[in-house]
C-alpha positions in Angstrom: 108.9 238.0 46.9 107.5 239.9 50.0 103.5 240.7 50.0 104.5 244.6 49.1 106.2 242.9 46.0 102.9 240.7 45.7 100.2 243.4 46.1 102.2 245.4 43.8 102.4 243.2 41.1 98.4 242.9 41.7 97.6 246.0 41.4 99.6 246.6 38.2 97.8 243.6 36.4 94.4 244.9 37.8 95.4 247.7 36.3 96.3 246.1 33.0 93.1 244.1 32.9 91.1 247.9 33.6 92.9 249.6 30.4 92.1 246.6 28.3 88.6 246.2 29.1 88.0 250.0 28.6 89.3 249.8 25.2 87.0 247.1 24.3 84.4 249.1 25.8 85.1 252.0 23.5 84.9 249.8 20.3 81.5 248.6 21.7 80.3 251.6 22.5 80.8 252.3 18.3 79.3 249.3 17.3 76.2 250.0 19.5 76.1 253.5 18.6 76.3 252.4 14.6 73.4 249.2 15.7 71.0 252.5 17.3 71.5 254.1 14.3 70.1 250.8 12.2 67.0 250.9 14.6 65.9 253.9 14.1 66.1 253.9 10.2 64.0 250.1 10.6 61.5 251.7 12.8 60.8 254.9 10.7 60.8 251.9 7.8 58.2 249.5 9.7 56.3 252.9 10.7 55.6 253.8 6.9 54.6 250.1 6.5 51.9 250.2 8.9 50.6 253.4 7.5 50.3 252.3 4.3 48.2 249.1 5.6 46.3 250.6 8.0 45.9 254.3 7.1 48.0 257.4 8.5 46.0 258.0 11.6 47.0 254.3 13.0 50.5 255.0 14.0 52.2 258.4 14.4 55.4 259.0 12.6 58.7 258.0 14.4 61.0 260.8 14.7 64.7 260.2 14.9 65.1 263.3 16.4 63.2 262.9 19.6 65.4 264.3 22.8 66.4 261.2 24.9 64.9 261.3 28.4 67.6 260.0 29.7 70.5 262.4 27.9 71.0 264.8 30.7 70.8 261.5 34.0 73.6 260.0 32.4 75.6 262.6 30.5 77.5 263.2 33.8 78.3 259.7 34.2 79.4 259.1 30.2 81.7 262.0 30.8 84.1 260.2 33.4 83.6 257.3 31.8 85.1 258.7 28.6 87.7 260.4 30.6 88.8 257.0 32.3 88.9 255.4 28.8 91.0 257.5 27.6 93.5 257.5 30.2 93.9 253.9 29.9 94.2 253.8 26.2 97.3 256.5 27.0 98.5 254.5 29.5 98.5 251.3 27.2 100.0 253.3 24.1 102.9 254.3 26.6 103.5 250.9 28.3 103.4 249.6 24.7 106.2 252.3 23.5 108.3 251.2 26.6 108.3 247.7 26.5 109.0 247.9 22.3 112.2 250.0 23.3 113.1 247.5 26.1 112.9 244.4 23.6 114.9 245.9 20.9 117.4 246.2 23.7 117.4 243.1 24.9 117.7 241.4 21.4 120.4 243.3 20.7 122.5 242.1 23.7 121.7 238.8 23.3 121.9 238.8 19.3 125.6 237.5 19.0 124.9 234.8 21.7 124.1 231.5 20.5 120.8 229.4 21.8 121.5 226.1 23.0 118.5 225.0 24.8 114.9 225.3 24.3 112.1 224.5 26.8 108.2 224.0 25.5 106.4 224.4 28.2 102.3 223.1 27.8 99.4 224.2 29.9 98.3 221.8 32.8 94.9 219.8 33.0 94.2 220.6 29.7 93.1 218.5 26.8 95.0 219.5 23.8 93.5 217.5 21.4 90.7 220.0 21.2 92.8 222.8 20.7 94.7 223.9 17.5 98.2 226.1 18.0 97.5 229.6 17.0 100.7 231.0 17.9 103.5 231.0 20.5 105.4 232.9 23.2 109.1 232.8 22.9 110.8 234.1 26.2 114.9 234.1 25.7 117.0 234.1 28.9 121.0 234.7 29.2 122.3 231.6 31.1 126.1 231.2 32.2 128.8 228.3 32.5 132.4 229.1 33.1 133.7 230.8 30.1 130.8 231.0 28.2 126.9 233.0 28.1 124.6 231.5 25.7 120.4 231.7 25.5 117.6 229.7 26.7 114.3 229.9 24.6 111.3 229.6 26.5 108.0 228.4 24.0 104.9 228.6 25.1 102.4 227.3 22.5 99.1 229.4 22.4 96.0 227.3 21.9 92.8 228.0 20.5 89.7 225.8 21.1 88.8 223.8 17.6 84.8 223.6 17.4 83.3 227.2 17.3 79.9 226.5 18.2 81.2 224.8 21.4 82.3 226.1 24.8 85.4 224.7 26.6 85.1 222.3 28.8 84.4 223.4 32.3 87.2 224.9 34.3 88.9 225.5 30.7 89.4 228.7 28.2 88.6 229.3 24.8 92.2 230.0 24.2 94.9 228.5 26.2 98.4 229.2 27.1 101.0 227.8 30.0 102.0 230.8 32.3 105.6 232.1 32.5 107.7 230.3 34.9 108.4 232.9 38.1 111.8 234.4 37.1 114.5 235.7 40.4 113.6 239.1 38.8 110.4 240.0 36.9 110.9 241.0 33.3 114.7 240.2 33.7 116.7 238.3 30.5 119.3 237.3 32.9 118.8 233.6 34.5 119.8 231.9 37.6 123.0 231.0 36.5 123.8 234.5 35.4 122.6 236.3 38.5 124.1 233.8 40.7 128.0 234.2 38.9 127.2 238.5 39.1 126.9 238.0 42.5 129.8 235.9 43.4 131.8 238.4 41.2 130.7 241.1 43.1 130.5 240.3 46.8 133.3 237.4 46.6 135.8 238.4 44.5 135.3 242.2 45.2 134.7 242.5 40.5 133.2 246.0 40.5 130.5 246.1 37.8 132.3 248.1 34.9 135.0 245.0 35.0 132.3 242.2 34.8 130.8 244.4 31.9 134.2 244.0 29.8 134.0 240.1 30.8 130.2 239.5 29.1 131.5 241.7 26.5 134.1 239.5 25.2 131.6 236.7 25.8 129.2 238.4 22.9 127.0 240.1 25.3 126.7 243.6 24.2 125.2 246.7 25.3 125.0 245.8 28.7 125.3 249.1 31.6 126.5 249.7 34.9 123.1 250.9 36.1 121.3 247.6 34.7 123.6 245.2 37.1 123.6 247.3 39.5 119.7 247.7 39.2 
């Protein structure tokens, strides 16, 4: 991977990390709108209190209603804010629509193959007898061996720190998981083997791509194109 590749793939998990964040600052931005809202009835409540103690000319009433001073300074700024926010959210709904279409793809070539190996794969430097499993990753790749594709599962447990009122240890996370392997081609279901045997195919035997197509067909891979090899 060259450092266009590597700056690339930077940028798009920076990206990533930006679209999540501003989601969860739109749900806070509710809940802190719904906790001003609880102030304001508790003062006007505490303000009726400390009349009736200590007589009405004590403390003036508390009016909800009061303009904010700061409305108009920041309005500007909330706008683009809001405007960012949304454009992430979009941009997450859509990423989310593409990769849903891309699995249901993949499955399907790979759903009359049959898995004979299976990896687990833990996270390093990390002591899992505080953790309980939470869930899991399951990554299937399309190896080959003469004659014959079959898949590869690839588990990655997900862990979640046991004692609530705790923090990690240092240098750990409250929820753990070991990172993908790197891949010859990001986001690709075919493996080494695979990639290595379309290539010989190709460039040794001269086996254009609509031939090696027919091949993995009769091998139970299905609903593989022209434009995906060649891509």
């Amino acid at each position: 991977m060259d450092e266009k590749d590597i700056l690339l793939k930077t940028i798009e998990g920076l990206n990533t990390s930006v679209a999540s964040l501003s989601a969860i600052n739109k749900k806070q931005a509710e809940q802190n709108e719904k906790l001003q809202e609880r102030i304001r009835e508790l003062t006007a409540q505490v303000a009726w209190l400390n009349r009736q103690l200590f007589g009405r000319e004590k403390l003036p009433v508390y009016d909800p209603n009061m303009p904010d001073l700061f409305a108009e300074e920041f309005a500007g700024l909330q706008r683009k804010a809001e405007e960012k926010r949304d454009e992430a959210v979009e941009k997450i709904e859509k990423e989310s629509a593409e990769e849903k279409r891309q699995k249901r793809q993949n499955r399907k070539m790979m759903e009359d193959l049959p898995v004979l190996e299976t990896e687990v794969i833990e996270p390093d430097g990390v002591d899992l007898s505080l953790y309980r499993i939470i869930g899991e990753e399951v990554t299937r790749v399309v190896k080959h061996k003469p004659g014959m594709l079959y898949v590869k599962e690839i588990i990655r447990p997900k862990h979640a720190f046991k004692d609530n009122t705790q923090l990690p240890p240092e240098g750990q996370k409250g929820v753990e998981m070991a990172p993908m392997p790197l891949m010859p081609v990001d986001k690709c279901i075919a493996d080494t083997s695979l990639l290595a045997e379309i290539l010989l195919q190709k460039y040794e035997y001269h086996v254009p791509f609509y031939r090696q197509i027919q091949q993995y067909r009769h091998l139970g891979m299905k609903g593989l194109t022209e434009s995906t090899l060649d891509g």
